[in-house]
MMTF fields as JSON, N, C-alpha, C and O atoms, coordinates in Angstrom:
{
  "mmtfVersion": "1.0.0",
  "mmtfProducer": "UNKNOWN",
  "numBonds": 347,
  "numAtoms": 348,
  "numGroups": 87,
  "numChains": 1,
  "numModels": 1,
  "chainsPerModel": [1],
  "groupsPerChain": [87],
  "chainIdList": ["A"],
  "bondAtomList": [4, 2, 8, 6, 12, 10, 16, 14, 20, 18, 24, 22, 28, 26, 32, 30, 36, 34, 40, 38, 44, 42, 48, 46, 52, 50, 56, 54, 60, 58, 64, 62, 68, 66, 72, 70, 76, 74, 80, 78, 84, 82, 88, 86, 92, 90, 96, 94, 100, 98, 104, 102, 108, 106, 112, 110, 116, 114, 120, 118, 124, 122, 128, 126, 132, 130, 136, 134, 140, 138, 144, 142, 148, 146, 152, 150, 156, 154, 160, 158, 164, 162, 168, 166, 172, 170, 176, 174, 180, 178, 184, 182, 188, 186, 192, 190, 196, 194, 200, 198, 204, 202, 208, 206, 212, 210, 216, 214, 220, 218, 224, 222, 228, 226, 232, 230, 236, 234, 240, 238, 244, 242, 248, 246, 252, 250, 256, 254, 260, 258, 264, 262, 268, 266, 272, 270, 276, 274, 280, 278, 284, 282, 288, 286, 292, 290, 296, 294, 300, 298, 304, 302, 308, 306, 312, 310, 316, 314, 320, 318, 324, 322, 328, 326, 332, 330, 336, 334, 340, 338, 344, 342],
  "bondOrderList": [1, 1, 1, 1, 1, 1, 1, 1, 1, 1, 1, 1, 1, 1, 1, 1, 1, 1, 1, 1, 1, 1, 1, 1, 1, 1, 1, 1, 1, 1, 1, 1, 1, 1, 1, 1, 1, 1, 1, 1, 1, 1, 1, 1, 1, 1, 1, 1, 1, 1, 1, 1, 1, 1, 1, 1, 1, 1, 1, 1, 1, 1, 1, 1, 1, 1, 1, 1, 1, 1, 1, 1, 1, 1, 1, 1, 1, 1, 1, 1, 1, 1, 1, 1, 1, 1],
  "groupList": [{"groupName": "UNK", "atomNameList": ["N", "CA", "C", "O"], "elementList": ["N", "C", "C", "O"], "formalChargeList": [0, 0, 0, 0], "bondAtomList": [1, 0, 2, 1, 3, 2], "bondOrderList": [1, 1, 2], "singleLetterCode": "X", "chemCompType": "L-PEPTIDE LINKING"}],
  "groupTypeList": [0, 0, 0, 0, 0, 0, 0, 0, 0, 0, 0, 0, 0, 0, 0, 0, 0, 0, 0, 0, 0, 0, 0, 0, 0, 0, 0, 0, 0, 0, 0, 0, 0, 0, 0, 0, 0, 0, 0, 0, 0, 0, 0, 0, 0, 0, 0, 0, 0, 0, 0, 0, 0, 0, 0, 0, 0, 0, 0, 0, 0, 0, 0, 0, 0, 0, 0, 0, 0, 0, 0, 0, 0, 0, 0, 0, 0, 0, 0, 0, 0, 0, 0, 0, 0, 0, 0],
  "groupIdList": [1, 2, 3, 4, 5, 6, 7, 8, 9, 10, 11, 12, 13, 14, 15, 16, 17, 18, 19, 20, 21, 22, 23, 24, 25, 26, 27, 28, 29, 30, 31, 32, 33, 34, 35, 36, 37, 38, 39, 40, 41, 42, 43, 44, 45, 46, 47, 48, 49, 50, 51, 52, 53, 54, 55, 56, 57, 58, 59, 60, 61, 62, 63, 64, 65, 66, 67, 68, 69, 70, 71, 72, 73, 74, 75, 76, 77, 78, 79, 80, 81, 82, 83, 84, 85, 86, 87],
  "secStructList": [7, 7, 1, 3, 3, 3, 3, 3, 3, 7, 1, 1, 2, 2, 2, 2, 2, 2, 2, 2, 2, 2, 2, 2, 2, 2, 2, 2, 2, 6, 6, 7, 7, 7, 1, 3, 3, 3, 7, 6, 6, 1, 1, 3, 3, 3, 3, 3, 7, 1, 1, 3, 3, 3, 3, 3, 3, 7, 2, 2, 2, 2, 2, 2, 2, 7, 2, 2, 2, 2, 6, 6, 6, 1, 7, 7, 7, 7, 4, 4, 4, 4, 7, 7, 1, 7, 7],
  "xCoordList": [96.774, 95.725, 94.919, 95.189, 93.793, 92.658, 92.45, 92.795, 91.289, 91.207, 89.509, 89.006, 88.543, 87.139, 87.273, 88.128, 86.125, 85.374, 83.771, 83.118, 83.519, 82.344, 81.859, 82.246, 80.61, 79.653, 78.246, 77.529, 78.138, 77.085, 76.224, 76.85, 75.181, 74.024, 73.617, 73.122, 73.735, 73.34, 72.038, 71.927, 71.295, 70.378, 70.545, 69.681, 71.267, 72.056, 73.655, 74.131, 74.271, 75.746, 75.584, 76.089, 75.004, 74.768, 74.664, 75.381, 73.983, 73.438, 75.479, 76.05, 75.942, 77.194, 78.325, 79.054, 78.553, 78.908, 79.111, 79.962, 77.561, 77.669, 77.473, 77.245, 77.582, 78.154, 79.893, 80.473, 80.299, 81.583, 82.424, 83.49, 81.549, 82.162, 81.899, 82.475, 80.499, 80.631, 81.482, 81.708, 81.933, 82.203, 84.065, 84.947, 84.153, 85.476, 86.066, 87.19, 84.907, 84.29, 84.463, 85.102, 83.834, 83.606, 85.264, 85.957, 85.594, 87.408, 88.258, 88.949, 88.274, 89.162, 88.923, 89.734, 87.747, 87.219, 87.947, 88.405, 88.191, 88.754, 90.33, 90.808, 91.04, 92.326, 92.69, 93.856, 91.853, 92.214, 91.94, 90.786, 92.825, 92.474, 92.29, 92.772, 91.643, 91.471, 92.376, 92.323, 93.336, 94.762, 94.004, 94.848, 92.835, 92.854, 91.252, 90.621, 90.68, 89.416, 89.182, 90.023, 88.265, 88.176, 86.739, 86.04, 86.46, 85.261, 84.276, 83.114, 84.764, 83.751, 82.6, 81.493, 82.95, 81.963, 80.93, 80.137, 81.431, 80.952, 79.618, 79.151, 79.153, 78.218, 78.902, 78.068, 80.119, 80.884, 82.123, 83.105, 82.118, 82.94, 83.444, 82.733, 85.151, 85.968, 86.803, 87.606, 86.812, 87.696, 88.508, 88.278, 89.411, 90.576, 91.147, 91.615, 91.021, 91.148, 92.648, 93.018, 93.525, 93.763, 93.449, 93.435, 93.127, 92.571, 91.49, 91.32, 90.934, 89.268, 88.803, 88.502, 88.554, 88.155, 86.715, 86.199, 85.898, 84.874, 84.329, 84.699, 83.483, 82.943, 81.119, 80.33, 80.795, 79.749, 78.912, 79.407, 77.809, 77.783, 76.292, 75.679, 75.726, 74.228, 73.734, 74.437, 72.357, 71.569, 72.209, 72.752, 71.995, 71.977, 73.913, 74.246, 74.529, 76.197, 76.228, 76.27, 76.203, 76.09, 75.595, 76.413, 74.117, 73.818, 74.313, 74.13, 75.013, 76.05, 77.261, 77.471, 77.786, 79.169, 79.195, 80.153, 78.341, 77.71, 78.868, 78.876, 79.778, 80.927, 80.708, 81.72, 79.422, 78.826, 78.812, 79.112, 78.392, 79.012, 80.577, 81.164, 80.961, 82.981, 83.506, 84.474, 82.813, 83.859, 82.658, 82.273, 82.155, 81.03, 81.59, 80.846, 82.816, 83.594, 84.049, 84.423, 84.149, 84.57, 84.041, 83.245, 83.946, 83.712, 82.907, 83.375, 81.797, 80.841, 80.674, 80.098, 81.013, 80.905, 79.472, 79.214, 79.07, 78.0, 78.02, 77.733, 78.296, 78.742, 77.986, 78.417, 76.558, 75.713, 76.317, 75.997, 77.351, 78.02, 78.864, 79.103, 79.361, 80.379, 80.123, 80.782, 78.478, 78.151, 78.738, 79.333, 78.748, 78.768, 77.84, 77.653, 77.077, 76.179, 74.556, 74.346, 73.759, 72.1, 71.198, 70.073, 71.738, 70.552, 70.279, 69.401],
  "yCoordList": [78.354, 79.263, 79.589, 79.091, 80.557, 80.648, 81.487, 81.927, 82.483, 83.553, 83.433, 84.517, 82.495, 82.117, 80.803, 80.022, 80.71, 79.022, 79.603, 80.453, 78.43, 77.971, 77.023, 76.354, 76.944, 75.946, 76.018, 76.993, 74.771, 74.357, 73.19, 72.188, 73.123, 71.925, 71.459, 72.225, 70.209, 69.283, 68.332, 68.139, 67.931, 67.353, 65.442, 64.595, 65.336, 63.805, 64.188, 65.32, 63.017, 62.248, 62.812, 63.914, 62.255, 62.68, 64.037, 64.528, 64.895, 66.6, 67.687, 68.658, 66.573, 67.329, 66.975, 67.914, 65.761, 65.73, 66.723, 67.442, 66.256, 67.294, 69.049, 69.783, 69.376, 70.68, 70.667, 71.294, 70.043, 69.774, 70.133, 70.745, 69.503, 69.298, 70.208, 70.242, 71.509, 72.107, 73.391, 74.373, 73.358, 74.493, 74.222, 75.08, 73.052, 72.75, 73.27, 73.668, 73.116, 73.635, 75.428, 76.263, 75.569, 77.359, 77.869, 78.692, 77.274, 77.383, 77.76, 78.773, 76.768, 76.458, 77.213, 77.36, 77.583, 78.738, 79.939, 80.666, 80.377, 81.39, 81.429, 82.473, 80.479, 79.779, 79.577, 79.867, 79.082, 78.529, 76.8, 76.422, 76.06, 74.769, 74.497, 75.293, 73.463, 72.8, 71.88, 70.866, 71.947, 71.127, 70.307, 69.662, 70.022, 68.576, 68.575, 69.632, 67.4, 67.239, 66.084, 65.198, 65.844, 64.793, 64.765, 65.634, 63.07, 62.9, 62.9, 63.241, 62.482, 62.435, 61.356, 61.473, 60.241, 59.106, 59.154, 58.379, 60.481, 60.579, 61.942, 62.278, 62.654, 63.211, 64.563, 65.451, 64.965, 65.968, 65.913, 65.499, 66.355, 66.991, 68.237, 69.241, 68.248, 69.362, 69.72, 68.874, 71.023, 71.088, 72.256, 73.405, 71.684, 73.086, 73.686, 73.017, 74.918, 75.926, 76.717, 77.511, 76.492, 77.594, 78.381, 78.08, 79.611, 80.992, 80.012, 79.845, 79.514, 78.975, 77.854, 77.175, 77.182, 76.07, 75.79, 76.378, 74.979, 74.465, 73.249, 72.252, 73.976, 72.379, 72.357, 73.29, 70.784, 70.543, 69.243, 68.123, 69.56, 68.483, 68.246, 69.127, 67.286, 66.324, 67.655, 68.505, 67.513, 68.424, 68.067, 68.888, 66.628, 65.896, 66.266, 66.922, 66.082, 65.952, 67.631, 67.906, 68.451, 69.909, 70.167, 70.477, 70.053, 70.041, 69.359, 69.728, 68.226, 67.207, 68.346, 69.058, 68.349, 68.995, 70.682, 71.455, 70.829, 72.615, 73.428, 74.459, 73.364, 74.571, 75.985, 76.684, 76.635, 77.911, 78.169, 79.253, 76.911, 77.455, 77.571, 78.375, 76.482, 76.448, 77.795, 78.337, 78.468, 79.837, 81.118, 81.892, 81.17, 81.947, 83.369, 84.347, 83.446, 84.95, 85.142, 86.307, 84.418, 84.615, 85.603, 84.804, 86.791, 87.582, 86.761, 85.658, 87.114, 87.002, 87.661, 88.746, 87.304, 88.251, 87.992, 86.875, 88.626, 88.597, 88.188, 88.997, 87.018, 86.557, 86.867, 86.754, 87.339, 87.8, 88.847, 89.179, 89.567, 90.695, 90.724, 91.729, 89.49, 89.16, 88.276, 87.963, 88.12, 87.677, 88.211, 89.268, 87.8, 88.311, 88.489, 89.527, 87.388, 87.001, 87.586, 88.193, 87.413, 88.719, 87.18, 86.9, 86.622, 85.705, 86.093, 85.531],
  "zCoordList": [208.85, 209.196, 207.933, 206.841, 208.165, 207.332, 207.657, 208.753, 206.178, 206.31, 206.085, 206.381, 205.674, 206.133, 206.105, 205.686, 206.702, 207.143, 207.124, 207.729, 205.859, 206.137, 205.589, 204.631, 206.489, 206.941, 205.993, 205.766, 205.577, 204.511, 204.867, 205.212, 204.859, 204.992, 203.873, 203.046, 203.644, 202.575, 203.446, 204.656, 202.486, 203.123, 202.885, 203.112, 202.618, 202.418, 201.992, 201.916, 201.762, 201.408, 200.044, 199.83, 199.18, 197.584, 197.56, 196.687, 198.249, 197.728, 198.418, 197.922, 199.978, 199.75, 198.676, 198.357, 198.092, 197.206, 196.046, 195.522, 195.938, 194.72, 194.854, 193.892, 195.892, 196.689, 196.376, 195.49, 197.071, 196.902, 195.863, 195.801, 194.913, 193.371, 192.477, 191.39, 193.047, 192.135, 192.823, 192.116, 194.184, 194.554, 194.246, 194.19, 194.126, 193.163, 191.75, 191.442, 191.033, 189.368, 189.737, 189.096, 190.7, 190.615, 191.187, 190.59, 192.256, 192.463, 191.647, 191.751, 190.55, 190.069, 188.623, 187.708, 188.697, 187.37, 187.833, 186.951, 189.483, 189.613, 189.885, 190.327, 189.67, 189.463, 190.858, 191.126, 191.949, 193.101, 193.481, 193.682, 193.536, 193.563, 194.673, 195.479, 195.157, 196.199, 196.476, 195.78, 197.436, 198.199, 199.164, 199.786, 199.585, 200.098, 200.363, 200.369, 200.568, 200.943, 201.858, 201.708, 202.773, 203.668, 204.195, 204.717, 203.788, 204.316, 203.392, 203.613, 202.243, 200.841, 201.115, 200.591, 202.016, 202.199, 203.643, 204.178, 203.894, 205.244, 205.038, 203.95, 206.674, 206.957, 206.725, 206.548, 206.677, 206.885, 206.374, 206.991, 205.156, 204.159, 204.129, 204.106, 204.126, 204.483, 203.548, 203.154, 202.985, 201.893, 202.113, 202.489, 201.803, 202.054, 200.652, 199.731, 200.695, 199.688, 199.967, 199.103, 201.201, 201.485, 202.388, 203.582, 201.867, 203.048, 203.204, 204.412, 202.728, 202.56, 202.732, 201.75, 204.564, 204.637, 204.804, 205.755, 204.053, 203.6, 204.938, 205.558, 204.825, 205.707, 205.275, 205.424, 204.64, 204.586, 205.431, 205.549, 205.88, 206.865, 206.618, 206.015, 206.97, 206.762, 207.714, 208.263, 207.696, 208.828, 210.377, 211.116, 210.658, 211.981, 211.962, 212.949, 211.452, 211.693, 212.279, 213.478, 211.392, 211.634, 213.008, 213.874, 213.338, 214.568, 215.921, 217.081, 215.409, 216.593, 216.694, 217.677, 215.813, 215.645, 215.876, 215.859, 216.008, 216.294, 215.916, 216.588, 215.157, 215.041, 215.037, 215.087, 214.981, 215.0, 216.809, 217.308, 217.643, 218.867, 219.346, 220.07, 218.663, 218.975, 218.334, 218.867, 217.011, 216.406, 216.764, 215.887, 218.233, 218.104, 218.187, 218.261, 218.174, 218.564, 217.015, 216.878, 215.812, 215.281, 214.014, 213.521, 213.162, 212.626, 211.648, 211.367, 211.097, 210.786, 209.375, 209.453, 208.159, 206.994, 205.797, 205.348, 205.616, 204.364, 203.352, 202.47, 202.995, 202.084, 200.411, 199.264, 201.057, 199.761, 199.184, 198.043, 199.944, 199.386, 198.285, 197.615, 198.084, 197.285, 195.685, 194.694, 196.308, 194.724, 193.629, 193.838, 192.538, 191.075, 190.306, 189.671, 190.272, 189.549, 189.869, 190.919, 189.153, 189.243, 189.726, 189.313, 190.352, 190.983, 192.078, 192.732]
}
């Protein structure tokens, strides 16, 4: 089980990648590693953190795969809330 999921749009294979990799870099800055990933060559890239599963998907995969209608009951948090940083 998990304690968030979310969902990210890349606009190609290359831009989730390198989503991927830096949200790996920022993880692991906060001493949480990433225990598995799937789908690095694909439209939809999944990374598991833990409490924290990741999913990044092409525009078109996201919209096929609609997971915002499959978890539509599911709690909804602000994630701008939790920034750190003054950007």
């Amino acid at each position: 089980m998990f304690d968030y999921f979310i969902i990210a749009t890349a606009t190609n294979q290359r831009q989730s990648n390198a989503i991927a990799e830096e949200i790996r870099v920022l993880m692991k800055r906060e001493s949480t590693r990433r225990r598995n990933i799937e789908g690095k060559d694909s439209e939809w890239i999944l990374g598991d953190y833990g409490d924290i599963v990741l999913h990044i998907f092409t525009e078109e995969a996201r919209e096929q795969y609609d997971l915002e209608r499959l978890w539509a009951d599911a709690k909804k948090v602000d994630w701008q809330s939790f920034r750190t940083d003054s950007h």
